[in-house]
N, C-alpha and C positions, 0 to 999 in steps of 0.2 A: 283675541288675535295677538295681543301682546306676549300673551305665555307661548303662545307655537311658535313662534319664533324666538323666543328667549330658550325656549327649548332644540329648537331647531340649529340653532348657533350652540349652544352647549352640544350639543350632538357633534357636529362638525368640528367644534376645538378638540372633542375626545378623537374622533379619528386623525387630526392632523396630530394629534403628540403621540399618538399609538404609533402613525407611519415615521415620525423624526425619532421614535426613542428606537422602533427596527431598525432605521437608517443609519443614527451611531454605533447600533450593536454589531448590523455586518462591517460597518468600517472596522470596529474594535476588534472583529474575528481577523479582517484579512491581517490588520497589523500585526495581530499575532501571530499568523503564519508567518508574516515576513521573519518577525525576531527568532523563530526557530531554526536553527544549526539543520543544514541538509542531513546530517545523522539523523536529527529526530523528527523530520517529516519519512525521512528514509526508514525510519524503525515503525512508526503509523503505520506506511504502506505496506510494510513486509507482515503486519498482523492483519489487515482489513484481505491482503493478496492469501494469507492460512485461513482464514474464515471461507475466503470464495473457496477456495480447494478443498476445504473441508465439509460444506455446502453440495459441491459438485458430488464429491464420495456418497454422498447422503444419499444423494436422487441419482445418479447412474450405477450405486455401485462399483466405481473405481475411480481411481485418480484420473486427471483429466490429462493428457499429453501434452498442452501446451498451458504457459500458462493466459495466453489468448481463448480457450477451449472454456478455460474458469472463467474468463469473464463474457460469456457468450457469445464470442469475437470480435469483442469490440471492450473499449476502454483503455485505451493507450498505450494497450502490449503491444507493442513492434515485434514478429518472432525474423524481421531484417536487423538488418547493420543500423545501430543508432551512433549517435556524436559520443566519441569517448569522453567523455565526461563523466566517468559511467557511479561516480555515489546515483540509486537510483537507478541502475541498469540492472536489470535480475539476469538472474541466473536460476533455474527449475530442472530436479529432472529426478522421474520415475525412476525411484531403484528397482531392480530385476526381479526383487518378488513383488513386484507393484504394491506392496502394503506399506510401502514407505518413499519417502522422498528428501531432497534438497531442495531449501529456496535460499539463497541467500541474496545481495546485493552486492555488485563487483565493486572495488574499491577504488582507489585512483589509477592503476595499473592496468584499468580495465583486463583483468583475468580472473575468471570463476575459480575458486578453490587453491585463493591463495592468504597469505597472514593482513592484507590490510579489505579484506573483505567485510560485509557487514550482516550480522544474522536477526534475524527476530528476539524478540528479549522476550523468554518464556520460562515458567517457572517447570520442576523438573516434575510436579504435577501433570502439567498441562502435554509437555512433550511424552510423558507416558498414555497418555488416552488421543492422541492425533499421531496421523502416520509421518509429522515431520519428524527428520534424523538431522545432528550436525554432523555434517562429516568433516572426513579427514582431512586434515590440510596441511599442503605438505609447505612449511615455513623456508621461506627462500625461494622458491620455486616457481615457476608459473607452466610450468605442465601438466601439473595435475587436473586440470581438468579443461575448461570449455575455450575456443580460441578467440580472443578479443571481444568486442561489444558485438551486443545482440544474440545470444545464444539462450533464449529463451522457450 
């Protein structure tokens, strides 16, 4: 009787340090998030946002129209008006021979396709075998392309 509970208790101290040492780790992750610069949560998401689109090409065969569509309409694409705030407000959009596209991130100016914009960081590998393009952009300017937040 004395060992099943000497056992029984060793059992339970391994599962309470198993759930405290999980416990510290997702603390240690969120803290991490926090100390990251919205650039580099913003540069994450613009690679996890090319894998879904990349993804979606796989199984339909084309680029997705939106990029709500990549994420099977749902996951925090707003394709409305969001808070200009916009590091973190995308911008997407199928070029005309649909085997390519834009994604980028609108900058503080909230305007697509302008010089404080933010792109995916890819190597010039990886951009020749996926249909993302950088484009043009015209420096100075905020007409070149989508009109304030949410032009997703």
């Amino acid at each position: 009787m004395k060992s099943f509970f000497s056992g029984a208790l060793g059992g339970f101290l391994a599962i309470a340090t198993a759930i405290a040492a999980i416990y510290i780790y997702q603390e240690n992750e969120k803290k991490n998030w926090a100390a990251e610069t919205p650039g580099d949560w913003t540069g994450s998401e613009l690679r996890q946002l090319l894998v879904e689109i990349e993804q979606y090409r796989i199984i339909f065969g084309h680029y997705p129209e939106t990029l709500k569509d990549a994420r099977g309409g749902y996951g925090g694409i707003d394709d409305g008006a969001i808070d200009c705030e916009c590091t973190g407000d995308y911008f997407y959009q199928v070029r005309d021979s649909s085997q390519e596209y834009y994604l980028l991130s609108k900058g503080p100016d909230c305007e697509a396709l302008t010089s404080d914009d933010i792109f995916p960081e890819l190597s010039q590998k990886e951009v020749d075998n996926i249909g993302f393009r950088y484009p043009e952009i015209k420096i100075g300017s905020h007409s070149a392309g989508g009109e304030g937040c949410g032009n997703v």
